[in-house]
MARDRENKOL-802680 format. One line per field, with one value per residue (C-alpha): residue number from 1; z, x, y. Coordinates in nm, 4 decimals. Layout:
BEGIN
k <- NUM; ... .
pz <- Z; ... .
px <- X; ... .
py <- Y; ... .
***
This chain:
BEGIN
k <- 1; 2; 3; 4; 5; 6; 7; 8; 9; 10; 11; 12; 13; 14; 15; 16; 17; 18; 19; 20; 21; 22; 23; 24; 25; 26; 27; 28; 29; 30; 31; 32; 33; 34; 35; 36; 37; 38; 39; 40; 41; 42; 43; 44; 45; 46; 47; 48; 49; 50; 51; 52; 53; 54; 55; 56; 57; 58; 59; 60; 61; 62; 63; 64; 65; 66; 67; 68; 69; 70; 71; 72; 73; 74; 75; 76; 77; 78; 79; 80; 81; 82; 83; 84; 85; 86; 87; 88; 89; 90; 91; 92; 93; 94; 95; 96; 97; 98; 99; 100; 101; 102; 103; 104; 105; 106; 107; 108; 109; 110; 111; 112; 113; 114; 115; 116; 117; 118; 119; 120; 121; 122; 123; 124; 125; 126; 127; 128; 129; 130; 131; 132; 133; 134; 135; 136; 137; 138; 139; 140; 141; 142; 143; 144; 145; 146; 147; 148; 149; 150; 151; 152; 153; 154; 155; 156; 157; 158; 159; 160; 161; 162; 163; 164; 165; 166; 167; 168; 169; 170; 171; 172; 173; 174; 175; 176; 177; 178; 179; 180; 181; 182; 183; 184; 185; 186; 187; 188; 189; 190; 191; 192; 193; 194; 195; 196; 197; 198; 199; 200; 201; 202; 203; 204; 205; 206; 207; 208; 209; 210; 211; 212; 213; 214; 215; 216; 217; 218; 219; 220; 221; 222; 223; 224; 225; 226; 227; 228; 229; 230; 231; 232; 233; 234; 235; 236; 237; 238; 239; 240; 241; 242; 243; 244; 245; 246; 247; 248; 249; 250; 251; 252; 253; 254; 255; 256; 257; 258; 259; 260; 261; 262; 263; 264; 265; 266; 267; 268; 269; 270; 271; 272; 273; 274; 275; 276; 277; 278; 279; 280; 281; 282; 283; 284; 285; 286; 287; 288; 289; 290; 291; 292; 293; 294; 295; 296; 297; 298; 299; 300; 301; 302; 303; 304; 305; 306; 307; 308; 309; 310; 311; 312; 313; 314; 315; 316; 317; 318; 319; 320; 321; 322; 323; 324; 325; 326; 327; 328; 329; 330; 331; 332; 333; 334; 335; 336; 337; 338; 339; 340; 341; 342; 343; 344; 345; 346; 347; 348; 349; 350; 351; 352; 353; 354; 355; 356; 357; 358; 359; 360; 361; 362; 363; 364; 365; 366; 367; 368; 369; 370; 371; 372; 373; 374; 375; 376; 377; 378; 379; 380; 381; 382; 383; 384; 385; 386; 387; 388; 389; 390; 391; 392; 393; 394; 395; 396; 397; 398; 399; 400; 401; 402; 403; 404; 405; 406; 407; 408; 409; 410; 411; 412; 413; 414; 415; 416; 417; 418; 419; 420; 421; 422; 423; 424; 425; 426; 427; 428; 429; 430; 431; 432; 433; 434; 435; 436; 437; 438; 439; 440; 441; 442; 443; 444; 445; 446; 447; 448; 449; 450; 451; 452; 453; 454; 455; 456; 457; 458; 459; 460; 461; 462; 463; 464; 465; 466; 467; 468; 469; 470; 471; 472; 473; 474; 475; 476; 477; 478; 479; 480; 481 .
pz <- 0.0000; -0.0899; 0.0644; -0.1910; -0.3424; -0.7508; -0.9087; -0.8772; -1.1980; -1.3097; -1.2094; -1.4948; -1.4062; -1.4242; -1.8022; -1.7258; -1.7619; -2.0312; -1.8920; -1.8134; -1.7120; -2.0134; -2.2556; -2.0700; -2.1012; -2.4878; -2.4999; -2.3357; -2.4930; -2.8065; -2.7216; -2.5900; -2.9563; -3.1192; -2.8661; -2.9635; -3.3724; -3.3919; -3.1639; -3.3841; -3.6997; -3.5477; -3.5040; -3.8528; -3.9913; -3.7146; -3.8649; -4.1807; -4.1609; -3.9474; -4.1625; -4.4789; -4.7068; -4.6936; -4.9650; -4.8994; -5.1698; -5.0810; -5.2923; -5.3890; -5.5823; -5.9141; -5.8891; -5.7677; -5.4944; -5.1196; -5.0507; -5.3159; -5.2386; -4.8760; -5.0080; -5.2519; -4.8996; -4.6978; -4.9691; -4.9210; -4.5715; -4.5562; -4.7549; -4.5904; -4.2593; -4.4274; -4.3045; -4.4083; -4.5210; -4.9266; -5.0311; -5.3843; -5.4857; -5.7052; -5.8429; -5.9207; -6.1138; -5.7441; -5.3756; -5.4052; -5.6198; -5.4234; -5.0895; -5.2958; -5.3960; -5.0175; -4.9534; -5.1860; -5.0152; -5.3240; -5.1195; -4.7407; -4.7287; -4.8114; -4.6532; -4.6203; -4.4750; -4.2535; -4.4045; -4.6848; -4.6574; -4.4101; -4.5129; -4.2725; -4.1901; -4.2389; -3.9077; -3.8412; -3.8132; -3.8015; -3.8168; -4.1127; -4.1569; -4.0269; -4.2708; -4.1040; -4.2618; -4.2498; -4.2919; -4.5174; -4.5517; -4.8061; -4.6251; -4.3243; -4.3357; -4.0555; -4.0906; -3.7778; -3.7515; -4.0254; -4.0777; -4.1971; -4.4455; -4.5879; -4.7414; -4.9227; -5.2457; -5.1491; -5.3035; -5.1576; -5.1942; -5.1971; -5.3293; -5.4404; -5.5441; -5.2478; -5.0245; -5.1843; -5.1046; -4.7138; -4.7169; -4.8319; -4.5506; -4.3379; -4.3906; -4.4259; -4.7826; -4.9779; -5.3376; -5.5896; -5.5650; -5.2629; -5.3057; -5.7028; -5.4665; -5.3085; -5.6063; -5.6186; -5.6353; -6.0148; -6.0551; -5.9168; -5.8082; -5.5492; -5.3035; -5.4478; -5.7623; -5.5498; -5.3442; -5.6566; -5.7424; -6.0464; -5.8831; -5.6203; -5.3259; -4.9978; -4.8805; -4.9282; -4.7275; -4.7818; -4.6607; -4.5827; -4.4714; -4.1127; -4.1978; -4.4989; -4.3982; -4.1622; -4.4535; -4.6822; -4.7187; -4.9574; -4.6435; -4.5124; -4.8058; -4.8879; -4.5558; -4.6162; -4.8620; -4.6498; -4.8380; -4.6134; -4.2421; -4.0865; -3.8905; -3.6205; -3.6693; -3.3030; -3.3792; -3.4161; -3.1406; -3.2421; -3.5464; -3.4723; -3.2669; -3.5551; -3.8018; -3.7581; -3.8736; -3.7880; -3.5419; -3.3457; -3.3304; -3.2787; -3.4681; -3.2143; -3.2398; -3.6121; -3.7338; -4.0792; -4.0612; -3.8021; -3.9654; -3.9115; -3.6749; -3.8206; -3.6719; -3.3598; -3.1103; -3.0329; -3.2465; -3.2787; -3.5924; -3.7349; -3.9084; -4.0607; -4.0229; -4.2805; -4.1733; -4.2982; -4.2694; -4.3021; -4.2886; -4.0111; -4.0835; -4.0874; -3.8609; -3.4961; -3.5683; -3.9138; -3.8591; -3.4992; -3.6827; -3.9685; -3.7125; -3.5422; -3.8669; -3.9272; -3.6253; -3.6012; -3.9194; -3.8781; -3.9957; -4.3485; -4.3856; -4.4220; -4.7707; -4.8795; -4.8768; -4.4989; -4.5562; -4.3204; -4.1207; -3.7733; -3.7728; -3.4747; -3.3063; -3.4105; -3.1438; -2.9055; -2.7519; -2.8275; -2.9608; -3.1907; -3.5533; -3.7100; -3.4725; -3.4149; -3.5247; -3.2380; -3.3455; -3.3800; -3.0855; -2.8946; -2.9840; -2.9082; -2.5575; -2.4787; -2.6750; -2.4308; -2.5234; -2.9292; -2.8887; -2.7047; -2.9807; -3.2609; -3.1260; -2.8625; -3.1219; -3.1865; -2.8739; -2.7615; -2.9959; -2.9305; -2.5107; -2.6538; -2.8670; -2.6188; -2.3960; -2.6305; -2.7730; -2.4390; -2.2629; -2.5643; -2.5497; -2.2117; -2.1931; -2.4156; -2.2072; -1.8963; -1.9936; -2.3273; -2.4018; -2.0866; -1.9559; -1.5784; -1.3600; -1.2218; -0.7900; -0.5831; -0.4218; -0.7385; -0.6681; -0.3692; -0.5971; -0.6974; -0.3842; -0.2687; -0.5340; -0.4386; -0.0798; -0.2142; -0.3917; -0.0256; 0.0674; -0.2720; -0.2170; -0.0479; -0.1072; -0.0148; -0.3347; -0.4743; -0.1212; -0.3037; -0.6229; -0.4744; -0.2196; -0.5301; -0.7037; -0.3819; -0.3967; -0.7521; -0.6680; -0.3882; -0.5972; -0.8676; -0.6859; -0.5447; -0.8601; -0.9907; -0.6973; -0.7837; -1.1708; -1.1689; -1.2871; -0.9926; -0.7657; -0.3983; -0.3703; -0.1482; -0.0274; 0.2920; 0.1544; -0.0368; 0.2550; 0.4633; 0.1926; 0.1695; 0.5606; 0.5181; 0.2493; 0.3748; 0.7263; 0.5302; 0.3483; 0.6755; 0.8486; 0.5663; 0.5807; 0.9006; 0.8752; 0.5569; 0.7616; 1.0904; 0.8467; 0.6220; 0.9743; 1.0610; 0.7023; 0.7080; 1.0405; 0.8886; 0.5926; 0.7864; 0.9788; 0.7085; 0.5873; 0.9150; 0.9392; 0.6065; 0.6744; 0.9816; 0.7726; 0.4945; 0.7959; 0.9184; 0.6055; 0.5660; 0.9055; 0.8241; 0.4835; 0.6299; 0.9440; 0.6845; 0.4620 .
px <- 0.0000; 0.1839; 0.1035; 0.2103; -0.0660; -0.1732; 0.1307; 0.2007; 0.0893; 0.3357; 0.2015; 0.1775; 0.2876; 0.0456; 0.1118; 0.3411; 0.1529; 0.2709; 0.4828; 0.2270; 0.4634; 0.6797; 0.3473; 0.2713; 0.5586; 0.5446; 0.1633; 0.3348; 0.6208; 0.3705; 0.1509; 0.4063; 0.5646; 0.2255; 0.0951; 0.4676; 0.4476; 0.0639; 0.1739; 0.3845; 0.2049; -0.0826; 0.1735; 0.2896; -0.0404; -0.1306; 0.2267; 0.1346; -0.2257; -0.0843; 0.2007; 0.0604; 0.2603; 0.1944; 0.3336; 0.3649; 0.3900; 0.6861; 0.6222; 0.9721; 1.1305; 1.3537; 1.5696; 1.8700; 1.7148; 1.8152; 1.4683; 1.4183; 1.8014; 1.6702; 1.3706; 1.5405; 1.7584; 1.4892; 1.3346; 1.5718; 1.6601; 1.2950; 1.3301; 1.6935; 1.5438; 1.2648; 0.9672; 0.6499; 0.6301; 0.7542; 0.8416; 0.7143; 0.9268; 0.7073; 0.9156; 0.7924; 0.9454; 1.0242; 0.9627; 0.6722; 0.4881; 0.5941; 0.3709; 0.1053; 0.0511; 0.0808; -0.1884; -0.3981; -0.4300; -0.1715; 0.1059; 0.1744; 0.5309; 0.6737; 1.0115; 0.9122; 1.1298; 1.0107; 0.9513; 0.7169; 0.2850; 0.2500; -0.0486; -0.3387; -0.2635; 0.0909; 0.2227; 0.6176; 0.7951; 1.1420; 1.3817; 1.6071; 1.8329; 1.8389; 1.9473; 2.1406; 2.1365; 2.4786; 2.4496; 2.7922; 2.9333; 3.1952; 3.5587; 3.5603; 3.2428; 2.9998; 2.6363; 2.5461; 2.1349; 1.8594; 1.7621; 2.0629; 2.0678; 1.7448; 1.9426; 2.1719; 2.1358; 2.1466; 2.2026; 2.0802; 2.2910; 2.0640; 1.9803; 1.6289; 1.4219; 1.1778; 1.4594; 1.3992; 1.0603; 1.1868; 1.4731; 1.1866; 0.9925; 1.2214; 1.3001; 0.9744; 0.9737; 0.6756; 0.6686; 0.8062; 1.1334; 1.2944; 1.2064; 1.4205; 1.7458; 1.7204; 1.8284; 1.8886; 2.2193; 2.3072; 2.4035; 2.7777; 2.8352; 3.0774; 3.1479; 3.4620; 3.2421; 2.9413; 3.1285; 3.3043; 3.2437; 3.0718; 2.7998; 2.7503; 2.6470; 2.6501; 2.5907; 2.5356; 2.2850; 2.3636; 2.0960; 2.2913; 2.2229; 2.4106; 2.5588; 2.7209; 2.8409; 3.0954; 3.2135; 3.2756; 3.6207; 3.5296; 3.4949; 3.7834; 3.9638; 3.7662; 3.8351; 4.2119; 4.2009; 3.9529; 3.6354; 3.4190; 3.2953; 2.9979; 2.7410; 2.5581; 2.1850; 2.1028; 1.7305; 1.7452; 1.4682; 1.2602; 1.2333; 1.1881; 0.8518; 0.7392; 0.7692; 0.6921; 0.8847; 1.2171; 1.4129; 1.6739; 2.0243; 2.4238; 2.7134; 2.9742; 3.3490; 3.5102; 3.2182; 3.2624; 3.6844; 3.8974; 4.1689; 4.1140; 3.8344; 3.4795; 3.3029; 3.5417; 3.2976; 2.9722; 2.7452; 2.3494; 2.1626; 1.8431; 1.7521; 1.5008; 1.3976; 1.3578; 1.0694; 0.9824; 0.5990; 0.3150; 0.0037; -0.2357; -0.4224; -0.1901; -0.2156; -0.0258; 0.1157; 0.2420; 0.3984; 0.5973; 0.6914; 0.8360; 0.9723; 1.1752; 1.3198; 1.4380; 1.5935; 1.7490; 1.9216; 2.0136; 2.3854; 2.2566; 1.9606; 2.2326; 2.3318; 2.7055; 2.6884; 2.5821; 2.1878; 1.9934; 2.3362; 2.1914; 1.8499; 1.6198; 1.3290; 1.0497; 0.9203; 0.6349; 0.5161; 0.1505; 0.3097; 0.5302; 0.5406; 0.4453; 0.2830; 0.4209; 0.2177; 0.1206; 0.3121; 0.6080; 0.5626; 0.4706; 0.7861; 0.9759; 0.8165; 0.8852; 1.2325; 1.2213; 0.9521; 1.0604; 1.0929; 0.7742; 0.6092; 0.7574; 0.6740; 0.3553; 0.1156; 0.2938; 0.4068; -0.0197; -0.1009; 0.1435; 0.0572; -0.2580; -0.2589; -0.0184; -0.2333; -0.5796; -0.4096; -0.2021; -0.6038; -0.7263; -0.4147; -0.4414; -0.7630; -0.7300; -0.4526; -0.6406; -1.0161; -0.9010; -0.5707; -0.3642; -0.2861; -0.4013; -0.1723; -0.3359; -0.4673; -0.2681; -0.6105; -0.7202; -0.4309; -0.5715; -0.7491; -0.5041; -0.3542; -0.6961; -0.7326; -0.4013; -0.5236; -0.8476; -0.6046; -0.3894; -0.6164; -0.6139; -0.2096; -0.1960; 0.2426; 0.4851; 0.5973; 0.2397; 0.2701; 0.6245; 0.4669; 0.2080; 0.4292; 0.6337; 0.3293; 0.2241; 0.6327; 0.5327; 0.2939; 0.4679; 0.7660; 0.5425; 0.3526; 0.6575; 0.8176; 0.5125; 0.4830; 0.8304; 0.7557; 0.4405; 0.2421; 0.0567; -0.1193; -0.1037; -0.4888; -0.5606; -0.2356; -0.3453; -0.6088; -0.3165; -0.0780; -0.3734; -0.4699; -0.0946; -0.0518; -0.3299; -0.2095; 0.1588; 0.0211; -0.1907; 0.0723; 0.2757; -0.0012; -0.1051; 0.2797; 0.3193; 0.0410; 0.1764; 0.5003; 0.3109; 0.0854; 0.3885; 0.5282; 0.2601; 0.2199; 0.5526; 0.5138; 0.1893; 0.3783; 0.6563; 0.4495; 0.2604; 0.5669; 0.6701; 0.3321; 0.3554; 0.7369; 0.5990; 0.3358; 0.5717; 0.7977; 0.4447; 0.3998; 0.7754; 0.7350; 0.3854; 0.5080; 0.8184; 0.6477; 0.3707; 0.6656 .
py <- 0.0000; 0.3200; 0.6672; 0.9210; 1.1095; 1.1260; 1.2360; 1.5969; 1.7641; 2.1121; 2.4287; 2.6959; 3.0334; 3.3142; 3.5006; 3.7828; 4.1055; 4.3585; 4.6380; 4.9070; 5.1336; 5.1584; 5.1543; 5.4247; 5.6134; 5.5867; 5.6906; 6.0113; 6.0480; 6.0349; 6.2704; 6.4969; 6.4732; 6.5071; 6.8130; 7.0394; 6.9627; 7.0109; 7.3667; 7.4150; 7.3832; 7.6054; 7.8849; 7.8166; 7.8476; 8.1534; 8.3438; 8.3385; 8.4667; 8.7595; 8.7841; 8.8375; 9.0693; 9.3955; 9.6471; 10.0610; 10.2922; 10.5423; 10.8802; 11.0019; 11.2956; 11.2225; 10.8976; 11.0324; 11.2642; 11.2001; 11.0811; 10.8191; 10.6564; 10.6297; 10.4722; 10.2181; 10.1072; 10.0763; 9.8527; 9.6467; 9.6204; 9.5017; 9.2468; 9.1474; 9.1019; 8.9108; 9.1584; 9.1532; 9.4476; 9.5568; 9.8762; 10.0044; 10.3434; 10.5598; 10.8415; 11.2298; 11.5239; 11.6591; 11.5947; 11.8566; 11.6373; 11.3467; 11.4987; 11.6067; 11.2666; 11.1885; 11.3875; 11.2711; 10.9404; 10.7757; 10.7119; 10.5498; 10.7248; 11.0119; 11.2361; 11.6229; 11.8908; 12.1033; 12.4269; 12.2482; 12.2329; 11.9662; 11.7058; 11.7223; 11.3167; 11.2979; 11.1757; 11.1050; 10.7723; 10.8941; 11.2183; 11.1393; 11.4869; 11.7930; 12.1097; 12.3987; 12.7262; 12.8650; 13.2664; 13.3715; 13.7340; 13.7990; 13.8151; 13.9589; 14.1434; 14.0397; 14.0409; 14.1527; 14.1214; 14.0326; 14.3682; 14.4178; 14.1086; 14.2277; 14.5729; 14.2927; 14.0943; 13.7226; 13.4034; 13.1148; 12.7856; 12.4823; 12.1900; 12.2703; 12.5962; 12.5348; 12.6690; 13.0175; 13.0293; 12.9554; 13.1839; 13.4775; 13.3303; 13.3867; 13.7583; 13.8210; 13.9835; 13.9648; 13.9128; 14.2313; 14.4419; 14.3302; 13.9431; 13.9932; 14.0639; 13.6783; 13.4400; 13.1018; 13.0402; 12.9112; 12.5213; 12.4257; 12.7639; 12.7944; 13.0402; 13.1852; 13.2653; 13.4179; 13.6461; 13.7905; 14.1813; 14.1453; 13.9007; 14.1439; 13.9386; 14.0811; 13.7458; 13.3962; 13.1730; 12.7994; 12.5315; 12.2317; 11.8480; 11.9187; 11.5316; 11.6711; 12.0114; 11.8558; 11.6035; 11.9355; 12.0100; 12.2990; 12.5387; 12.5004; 12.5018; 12.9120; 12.9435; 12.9397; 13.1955; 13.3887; 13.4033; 13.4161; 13.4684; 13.2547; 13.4774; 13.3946; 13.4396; 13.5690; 13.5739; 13.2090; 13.1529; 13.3890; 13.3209; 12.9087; 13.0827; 13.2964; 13.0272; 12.6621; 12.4001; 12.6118; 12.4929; 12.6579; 12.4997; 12.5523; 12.4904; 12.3796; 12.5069; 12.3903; 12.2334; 12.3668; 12.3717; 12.2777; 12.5108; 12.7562; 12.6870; 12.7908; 12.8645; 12.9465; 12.9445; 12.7550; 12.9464; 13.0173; 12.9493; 12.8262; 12.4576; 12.2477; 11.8388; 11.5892; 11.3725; 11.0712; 11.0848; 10.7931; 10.8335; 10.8719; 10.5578; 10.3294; 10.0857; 10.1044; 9.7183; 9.8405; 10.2177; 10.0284; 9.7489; 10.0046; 10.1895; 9.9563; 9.8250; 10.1663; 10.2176; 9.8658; 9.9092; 10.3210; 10.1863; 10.0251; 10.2971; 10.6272; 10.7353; 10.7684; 11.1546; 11.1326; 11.1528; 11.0145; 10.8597; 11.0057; 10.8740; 11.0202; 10.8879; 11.1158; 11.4287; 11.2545; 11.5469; 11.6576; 12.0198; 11.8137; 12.0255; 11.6813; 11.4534; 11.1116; 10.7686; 10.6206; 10.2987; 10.4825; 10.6342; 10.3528; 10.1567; 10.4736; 10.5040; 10.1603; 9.9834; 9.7437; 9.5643; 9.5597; 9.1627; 9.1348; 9.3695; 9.1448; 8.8118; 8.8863; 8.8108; 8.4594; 8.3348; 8.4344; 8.1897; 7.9393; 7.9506; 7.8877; 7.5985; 7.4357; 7.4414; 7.3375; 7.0407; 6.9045; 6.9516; 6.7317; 6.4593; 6.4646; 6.3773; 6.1033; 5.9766; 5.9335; 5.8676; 5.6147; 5.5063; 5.4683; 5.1273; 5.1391; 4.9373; 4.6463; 4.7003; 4.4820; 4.4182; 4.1711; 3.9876; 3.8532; 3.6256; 3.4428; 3.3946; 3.2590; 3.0404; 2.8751; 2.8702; 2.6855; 2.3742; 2.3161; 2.0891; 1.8720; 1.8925; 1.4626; 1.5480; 1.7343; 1.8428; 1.9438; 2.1422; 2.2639; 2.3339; 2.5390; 2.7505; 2.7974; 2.9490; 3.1490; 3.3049; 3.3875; 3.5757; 3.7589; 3.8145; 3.9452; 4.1931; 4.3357; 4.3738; 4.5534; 4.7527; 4.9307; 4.9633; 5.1233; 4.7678; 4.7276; 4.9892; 5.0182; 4.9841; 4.7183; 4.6634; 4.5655; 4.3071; 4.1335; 4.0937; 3.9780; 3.6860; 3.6504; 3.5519; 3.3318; 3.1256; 3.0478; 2.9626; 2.7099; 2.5888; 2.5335; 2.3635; 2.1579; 2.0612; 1.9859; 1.7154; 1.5968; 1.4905; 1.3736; 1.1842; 1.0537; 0.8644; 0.7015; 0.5780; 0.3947; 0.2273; 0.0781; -0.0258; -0.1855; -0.3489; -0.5012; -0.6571; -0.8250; -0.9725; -1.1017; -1.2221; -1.3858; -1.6239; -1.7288; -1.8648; -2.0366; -2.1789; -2.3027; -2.5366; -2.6606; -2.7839; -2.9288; -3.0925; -3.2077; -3.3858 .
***
């Protein structure tokens, strides 16, 4: 009679679970991926419907004018720094017809000194130039007041014949006899040639770009032979408050010729502005963003005979002679914030679709696609259902088989615990069921072994009673022969 139980059938494992933790870190790492290129490709899309192209018409005087140069650079420092915004140069016989087509609405630009008719709308971006007028007496002959310059015949050295009209202005002679003694100086005329006796000047009033009168060696060189003595016009302030657009400025020691020094003291005179002018509709976005191009790129904006090489941030004050745009003057006001200005609009949008589409992935993440990790609670099953086959275990080595299985478990749930598999909800439940189990299995043990002695004393005794009747046997056969 043998004792061992039915033959001890193999346990199978429990399948291994898959490896929430790591699926779950790819769904993330996914969505992450997904959330910052769908970002990006709303910001994309965002730039370039606020970034659509956007081309101003810049009225100019002949091609080679000062104005139209600046506006052919300007055209393309735009389009080096990859702006938006396009220049289109549209050229007139002079800058007078270049503002009235400003003012008719024609143009978005335009660059008008100061002493011109000022469009009602025309609002500044910039100060490009300013002109000095430089008040010249023959030799040594000082001009001591402008009544006095009014007895003299005058030539006026400029550029253009709009700075007769100004120079007129400014000695307040109407038209008829006296206005025929101020003439416009005659085409390459120098000063040598204007200030000889058969002209007859008694004096020569040059209107200058203040950039290019320092450049001018020809001063200095007149000044040598001496040609000519630079005035001071001590009504300079009074007549920048009888006349708008004049401003009042001084020549510092040798701005016109170091030697000799001219003038050799600090010394009062009158000037003009070259604005460049936009107009007032415009839009604030537009007339900054112009604005700080402009002032970002002063050094590639000035012309090679010193034009517009000290660019100035246009007057802000409500008395200005040309009010600022409010873009311009709100990038003025503020330069700090010229990044913020540039990008505001696109890092808005990009906060915002961040956040849209990581709400939406998110949500997908946690109400559909994530792989929750399994409650170490519903693991108590299975340690219960190896609690439930002790009793069926009639040997040791089922008993094996099944502690085996119950380690599994254990070893399992502990290994889940520290990868992220398995939850710590019901924790407690799962050691309790635990406990349970391997005290079974050690009582269910010990009465396997109590059990197993008793078995083989039955068994050897069986075989000494049987030992005992063969010997029986042996003597009755042998007594019986």
């Amino acid at each position: 009679m043998s004792t061992e139980g039915p033959t001890a059938s193999p346990i199978e494992p429990p399948p291994r679970r898959p490896k929430v933790i790591k699926t779950n870190q790819q769904q993330v790492f996914l969505y992450v991926v997904l959330t910052l290129l769908l970002s990006l490709a709303t910001v994309w899309g965002g730039r370039a419907l606020l970034h659509n192209s956007e081309t101003l018409t810049f009225a100019v005087g002949a091609p080679n004018s000062d104005e139209a140069l600046f506006a052919a650079k300007l055209a393309t420092v735009l389009e080096t720094n990859a702006s938006r915004l396009r220049i289109k140069v549209v050229n007139n016989p002079d800058n007078a017809k270049a503002l009235a087509q400003f003012d008719r609405k024609q143009a978005d630009l335009a660059v008008l000194r100061t002493d011109a008719k000022v469009p009602l709308r025309a609002r500044t971006l910039a100060i490009l130039e300013h002109d000095l007028v430089l008040l010249l007496g023959p030799g040594n002959k000082k001009i001591k007041s402008i009544a006095e310059l009014k007895k003299k015949k005058i030539a006026v050295l400029a550029e253009s014949e709009a700075s007769l009209a100004f120079v007129r202005s400014m000695l307040d002679i109407p038209d008829g006899p006296d206005a025929a003694k101020i003439q416009i100086a005659p085409q390459g005329a120098t000063l040598d040639k204007l200030f000889a006796p058969s002209n007859g000047f008694g004096a020569v009033i040059a209107i200058v770009h203040a950039s290019r009168a320092v450049r001018d060696k020809t001063y200095e060189q007149v000044a040598k032979r001496g040609g000519f003595t630079l005035n001071a016009i001590d009504e300079a302030k009074a007549l920048a408050r009888r006349l708008p657009g004049i401003s009042s400025e001084t020549l510092t020691a040798g701005t016109l010729s170091t030697s000799p020094q001219i003038p050799d003291d600090d010394l009062d005179t009158i000037g003009l502005e070259w604005l460049l002018v936009t107009q007032s509709r415009m839009s604030p976005t537009t007339a900054g963003e112009l604005a700080r191009t402009i002032f970002e790129n002063k050094s590639a904006l000035g012309l090679d005979n010193g034009f517009a090489t000290r660019i100035e941030p246009a007057s802000t004050e409500k008395d200005a002679f040309v009010m600022a745009h409010q873009g311009a003057a709100d990038y003025i006001n503020d330069d700090t914030k010229s990044f913020m200005d540039k990008y505001s609009d696109l890092m808005y949008l990009g906060a915002v679709a961040l956040s849209v589409i990581g709400s939406i992935f998110a949500a997908i993440y946690a109400k559909i696609t994530r792989i929750a990790p399994e409650k170490a609670s519903e693991l108590s099953t299975a340690i219960l259902d190896v609690g439930e086959r002790i009793e069926h275990a009639h040997s040791l080595d089922q008993l094996e088989c099944l502690q085996d299985e119950l380690e599994g478990i254990l070893r399992g749930a502990v290994i889940g615990l520290r990868d992220g598999t398995i939850s710590t909800d019901g924790l407690d439940t799962f050691k309790l069921g635990y406990e349970f189990v391997r005290d079974e299995i050690g009582m269910r043990r010990d009465y396997l072994k109590r059990h197993a002695g008793e078995t083989e004393k039955t068994v050897r005794d069986a075989g000494l009673a049987q030992h005992d009747d063969s010997n029986v046997v042996v003597v009755k056969t042998a007594q019986s022969a």
